[in-house]
N, C-alpha and C positions, 0 to 999 in steps of 0.2 A: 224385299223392302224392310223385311224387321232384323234384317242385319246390318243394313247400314247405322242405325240409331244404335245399335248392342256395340261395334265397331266403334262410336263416337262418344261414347259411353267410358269406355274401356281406355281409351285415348285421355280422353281427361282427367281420368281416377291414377292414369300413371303417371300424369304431369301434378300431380298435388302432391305434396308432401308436408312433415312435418318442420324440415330445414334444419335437422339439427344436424351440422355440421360438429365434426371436433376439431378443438382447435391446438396446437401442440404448443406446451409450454416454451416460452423462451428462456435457455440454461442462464445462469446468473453467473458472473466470474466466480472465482475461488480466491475468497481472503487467502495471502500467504503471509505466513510469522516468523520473524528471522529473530532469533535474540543471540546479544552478542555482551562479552565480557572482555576487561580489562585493566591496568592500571596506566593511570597516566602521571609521569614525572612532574615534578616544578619545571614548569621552560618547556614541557614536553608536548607531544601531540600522538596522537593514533586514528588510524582509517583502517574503517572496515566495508569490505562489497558487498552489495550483494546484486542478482539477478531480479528484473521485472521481467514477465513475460509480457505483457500489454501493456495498454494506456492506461492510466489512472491516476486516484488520488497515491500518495503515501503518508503517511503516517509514523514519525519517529517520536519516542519517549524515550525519557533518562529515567531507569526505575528502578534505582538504585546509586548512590555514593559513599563509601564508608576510606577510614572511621568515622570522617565527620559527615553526616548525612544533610549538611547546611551548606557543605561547600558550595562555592562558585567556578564553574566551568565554563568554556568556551563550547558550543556544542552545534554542528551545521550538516547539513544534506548536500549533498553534491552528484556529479556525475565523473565517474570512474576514466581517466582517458588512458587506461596503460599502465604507468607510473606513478600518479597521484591524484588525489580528489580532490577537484576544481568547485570550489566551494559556489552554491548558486543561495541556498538560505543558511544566514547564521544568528547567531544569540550568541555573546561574548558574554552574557550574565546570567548561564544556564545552572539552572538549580533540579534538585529530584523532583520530579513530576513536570519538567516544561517538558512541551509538544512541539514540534516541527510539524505542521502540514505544507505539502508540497502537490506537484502532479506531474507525473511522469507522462509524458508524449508519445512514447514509442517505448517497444522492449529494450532493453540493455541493461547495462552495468552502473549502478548506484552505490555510495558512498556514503557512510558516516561518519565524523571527525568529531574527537572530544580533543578539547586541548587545554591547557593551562592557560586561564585569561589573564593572568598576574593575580591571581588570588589564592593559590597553594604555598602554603609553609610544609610539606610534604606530599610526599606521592600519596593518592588516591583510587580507589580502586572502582569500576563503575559497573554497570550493568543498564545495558540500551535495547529494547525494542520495537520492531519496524515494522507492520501492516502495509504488506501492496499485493497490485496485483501480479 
């Protein structure tokens, strides 16, 4: 009979515990950083790609325009079809330091476009960077 209660004992002491379970972090995406260079004509335009792998925000800046670092550009985000960048956000009155925020859907193929808004008396040289996932 005193092992039935030593039994009932032992039964309960291994149903207690402390509960500290661990719990595994959830990984965070990876910022990726694209910077890209270039000049753009009077009248002119340029598009540059690049690759998202996920969904997300994106993020473009103009961080750079010389020689005149006042000019005004045409400056928009798009999605790449093949051929040309189908413009979805734009600013015809982009200046050094405006930002594009966007959000990417799905992975693929993204676009940049500086263009001449009608405000170069000569070519201009730029410098753009893009934050996605």
């Amino acid at each position: 009979m005193l092992l039935l209660p030593a039994l009932l004992l032992a039964g309960l002491a291994a149903g207690c515990s402390d509960n500290n379970s661990t719990t595994t972090p959830v990984p965070q995406p990876v910022t990726l950083t694209d910077t890209f260079s270039g000049t753009v004509g009077v009248n002119g335009s340029f598009s540059h790609t690049f690759e998202v792998t996920r969904a997300g925000t994106v993020t473009a800046q103009i961080t750079g325009l010389t020689p005149d670092d006042t000019a005004i550009v045409g400056f928009a985000l798009g999605t790449w079809n093949g051929a040309a960048c189908q413009l979805v956000i734009t600013n015809d009155a982009a200046t050094v330091a405006t930002t594009i925020l966007g959000t990417a859907t799905a992975p693929g193929t993204l676009c940049l476009r500086v263009s001449d808004a009608g405000q170069l008396s000569a070519a201009t040289s730029y410098d753009l960077r893009v934050d996605h996932y």
